[in-house]
N, C-alpha and C positions, 0 to 999 in steps of 0.2 A: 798261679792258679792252684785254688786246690780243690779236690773231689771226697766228698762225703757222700755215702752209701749207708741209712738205716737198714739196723740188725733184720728186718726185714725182705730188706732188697739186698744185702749181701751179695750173696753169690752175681746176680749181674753187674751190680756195682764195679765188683772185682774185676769182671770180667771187660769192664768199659774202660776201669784204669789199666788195665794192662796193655789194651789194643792203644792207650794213649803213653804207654811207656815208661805208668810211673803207679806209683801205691795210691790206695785209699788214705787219704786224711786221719789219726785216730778220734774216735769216739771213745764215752758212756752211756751206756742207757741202763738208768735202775731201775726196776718194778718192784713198787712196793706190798705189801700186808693186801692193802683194802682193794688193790687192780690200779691208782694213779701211777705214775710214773716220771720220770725227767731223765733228758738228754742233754749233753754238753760235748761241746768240743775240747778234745783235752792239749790242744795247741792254738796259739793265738791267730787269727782269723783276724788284726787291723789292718786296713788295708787292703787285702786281698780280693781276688776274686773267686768265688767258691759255689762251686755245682754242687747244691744237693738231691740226689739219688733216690726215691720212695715211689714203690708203687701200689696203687692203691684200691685191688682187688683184695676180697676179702678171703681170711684163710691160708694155712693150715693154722696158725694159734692166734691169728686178731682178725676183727674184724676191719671191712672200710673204714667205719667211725675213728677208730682206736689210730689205724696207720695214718688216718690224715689228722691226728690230732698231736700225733709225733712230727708228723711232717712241720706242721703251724708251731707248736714249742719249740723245735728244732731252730727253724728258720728267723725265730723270735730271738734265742739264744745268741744266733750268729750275728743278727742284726745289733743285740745290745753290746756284743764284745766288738764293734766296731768293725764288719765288714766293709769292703767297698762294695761290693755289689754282689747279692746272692740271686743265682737260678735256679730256680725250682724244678730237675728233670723227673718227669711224672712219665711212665713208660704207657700206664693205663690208669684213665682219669677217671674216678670214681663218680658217677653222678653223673653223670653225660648224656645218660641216656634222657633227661631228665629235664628237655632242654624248653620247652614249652608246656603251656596249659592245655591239656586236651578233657577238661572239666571243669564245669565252675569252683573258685577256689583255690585250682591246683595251685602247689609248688613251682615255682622253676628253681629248681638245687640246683642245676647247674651253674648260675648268677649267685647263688646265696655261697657257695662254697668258693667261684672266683672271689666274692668280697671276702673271705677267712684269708685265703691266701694273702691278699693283697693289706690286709689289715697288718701284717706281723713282719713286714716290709720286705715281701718278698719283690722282686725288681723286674722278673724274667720268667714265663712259663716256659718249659720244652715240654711236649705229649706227642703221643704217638697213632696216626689213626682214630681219630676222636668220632663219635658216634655222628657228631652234625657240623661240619666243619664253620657254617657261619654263624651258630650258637656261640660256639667256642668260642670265636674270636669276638662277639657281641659281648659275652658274659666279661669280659675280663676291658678294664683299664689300663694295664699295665702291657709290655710286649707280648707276645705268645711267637711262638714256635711251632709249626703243626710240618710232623715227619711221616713219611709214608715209607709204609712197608713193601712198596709196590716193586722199587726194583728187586727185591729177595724172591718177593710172590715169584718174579718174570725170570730172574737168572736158574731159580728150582724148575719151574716150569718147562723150558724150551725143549731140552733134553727127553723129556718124557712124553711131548706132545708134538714134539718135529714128527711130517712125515703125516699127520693124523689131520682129519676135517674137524675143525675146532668150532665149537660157540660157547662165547661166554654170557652168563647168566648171573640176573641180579633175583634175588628172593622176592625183593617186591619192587615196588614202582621210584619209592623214595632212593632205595640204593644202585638205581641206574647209573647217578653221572658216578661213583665211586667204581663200578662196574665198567663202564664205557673210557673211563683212564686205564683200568691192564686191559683192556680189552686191544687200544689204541696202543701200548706199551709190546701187548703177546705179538701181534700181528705185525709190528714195527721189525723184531726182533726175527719172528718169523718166515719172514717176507713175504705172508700168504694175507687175504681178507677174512676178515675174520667175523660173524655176525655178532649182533648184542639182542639178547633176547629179557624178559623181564615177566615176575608173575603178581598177578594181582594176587594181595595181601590187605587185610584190615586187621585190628587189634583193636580188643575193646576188653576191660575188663581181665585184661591178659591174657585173654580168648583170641585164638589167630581163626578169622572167616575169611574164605574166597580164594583161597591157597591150590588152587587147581584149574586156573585158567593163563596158559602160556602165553602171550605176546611175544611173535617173535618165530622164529623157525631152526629147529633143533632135532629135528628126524635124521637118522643118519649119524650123527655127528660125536662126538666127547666131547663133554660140557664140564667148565668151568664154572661152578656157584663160585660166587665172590659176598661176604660179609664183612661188617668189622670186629666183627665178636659172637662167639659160639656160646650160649649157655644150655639151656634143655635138648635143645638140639632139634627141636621137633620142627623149625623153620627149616634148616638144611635138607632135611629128612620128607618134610613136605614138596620141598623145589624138586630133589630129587625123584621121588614119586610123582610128578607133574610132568616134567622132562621125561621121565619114562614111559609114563600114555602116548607123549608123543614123538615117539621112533629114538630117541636118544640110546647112545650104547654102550658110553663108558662114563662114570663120574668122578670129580675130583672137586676137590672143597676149598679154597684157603683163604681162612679166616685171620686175623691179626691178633686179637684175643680170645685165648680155648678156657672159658671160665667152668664149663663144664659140670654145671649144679645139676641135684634132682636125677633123673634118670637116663641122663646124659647118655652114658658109656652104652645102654641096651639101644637106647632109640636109635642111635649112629653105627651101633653095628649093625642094625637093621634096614640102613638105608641101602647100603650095596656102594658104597663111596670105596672105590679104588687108593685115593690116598684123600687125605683130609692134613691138608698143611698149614699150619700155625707158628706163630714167634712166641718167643720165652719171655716176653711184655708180661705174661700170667704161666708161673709154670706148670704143667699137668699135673698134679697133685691130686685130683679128685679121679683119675682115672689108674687101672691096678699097671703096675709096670709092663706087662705081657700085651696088655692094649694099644701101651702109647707105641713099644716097637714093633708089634704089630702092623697099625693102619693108619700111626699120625708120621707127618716129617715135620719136626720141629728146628725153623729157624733162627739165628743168634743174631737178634738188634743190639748187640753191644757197638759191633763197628760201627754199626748205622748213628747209633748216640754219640762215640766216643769222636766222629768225624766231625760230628754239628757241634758238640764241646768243643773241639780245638778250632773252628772254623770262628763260633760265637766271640771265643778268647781272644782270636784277634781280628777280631771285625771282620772279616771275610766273607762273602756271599755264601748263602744256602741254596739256590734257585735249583743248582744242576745234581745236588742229591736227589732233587724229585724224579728229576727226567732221565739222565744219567748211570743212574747208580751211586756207588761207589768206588772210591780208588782202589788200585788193586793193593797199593802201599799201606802197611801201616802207618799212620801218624805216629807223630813224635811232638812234645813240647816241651 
């Protein structure tokens, strides 16, 4: 097995090979004069089987386009020099959100960007947390991987909310069942009942209306918002304000992806969110350092990858990282 991490994604890369007990694969990647570029493996790859590493939020120096088009040359690269089989681990999938028409005409990037991937013969999705879980797995022909960050959310959680009247809280109506799994997860854990509560939301135009009607009972209580991805912030920030009309009294956040654009960092100090916890799937980059130690808890999905890599490599079931967790062992291969 070997593991490649683009100049990109590095740092977690690294950090996936080491929970699996061995180095990153070496790489090049040149950038030229005009912005093109090219990537090669600078060891032979026939035969093998090889996890490629790229995540594909945009920034601090590329955009989405740019990283997933390193990702598809990359993976084209591997396939010409005779891989046996490459997997594409994607921590955050660009275009997800993007998963139907909600206009005449629309796009579905989602399907158009599975077909890129699968054209350059990539053999294996792994992602994390994907915005629509049965898009995902429609968009694509080939296997996919769909990994939740759920027992990290639940093992950070317990600690801090043992002892307290809990509800948890979906932003809108769509991210109920995503909501109603830690929900099921917190409470398990727990040992207490736990409610689910949910607020009507519409989007049109990029415009959020109706963001101010609870379903659900939350007076009294500390409330968990659950998302799969934070960007302006101003959803979180609305739930919160909603849950606060009605009697709620402490808030906490945790989102999977902290993408963090536009005026992120004001609107979310502004909410009164006690902690607002995220995974390194997209690192905090858009927010100032004194922020993220401040009022984010940032957790590490390396092991979370690095356990579904070694399980992948040797055929092994996934089912009980969902439910389960994970091992307290490091892997080894």
């Amino acid at each position: 097995m070997l593991i490649f991490a683009l100049d990109a994604t590095r740092d977690l890369g690294t950090d996936i090979a080491n929970a699996l007990g061995t180095d990153l694969a070496p790489h090049e990647e040149r950038q030229f004069e005009d912005g093109e570029h090219k990537a090669r493996p600078l060891i032979s790859v026939r035969g093998r089987d090889v996890y490629l590493v790229q995540s594909l939020h945009g920034g601090p120096d590329a955009s989405p386009n740019d990283k997933l088009c390193r990702l598809l040359f990359f993976a084209g690269a591997l396939r010409d020099a005779g891989v046996a089989r490459v997997t594409a681990v994607i921590p955050y999938l660009a275009y997800a959100r993007k998963d139907r028409r909600t206009q005449t005409r629309d796009p579905i990037t989602t399907r158009y960007v599975a077909q890129l991937i699968e054209a350059v013969g990539v053999d294996r999705v792994v992602a994390v947390d994907v915005h629509n879980l049965a898009a995902f797995e429609n968009a694509f022909r080939c296997p996919t991987v769909h990994l939740e960050a759920r027992p990290l959310f639940v093992s950070h959680l317990v600690p801090v909310l043992r002892d307290r009247e809990v509800a948890v809280v979906s932003p809108d109506a769509g991210g109920a069942k995503r909501a109603d799994l830690l929900r099921e997860s917190l409470a398990s854990a727990l040992g207490t009942a736990i409610p689910l509560a949910f607020l009507e939301k519409r989007r049109s135009g990029g415009v959020i209306r109706g963001q101010d009607t609870v379903v659900g009972g939350v007076e009294g209580r500390a409330v968990v918002i659950v998302d799969d991805l934070v960007s302006t912030g101003t959803t979180l920030a609305g739930a919160a304000a909603a849950c606060r009309a009605q009697g709620a009294t402490t808030f906490y956040a945790v989102v999977t992806h902290g993408l963090f654009t536009g005026d992120a960092e004001r609107v979310l100090a502004g909410a009164g969110f006690e902690r607002l916890v995220i995974t390194n799937t997209v690192p905090p980059f858009r927010l100032r350092p004194q922020t993220v130690d401040a009022h984010l808890a940032v957790l590490d999905v390396a092991p979370l990858l690095a356990e579904a890599i070694r399980r992948l490599h040797r055929d092994e079931p996934l089912e009980d990282l969902k439910v389960f967790g994970l091992p307290q062992a490091r892997a080894s291969v």
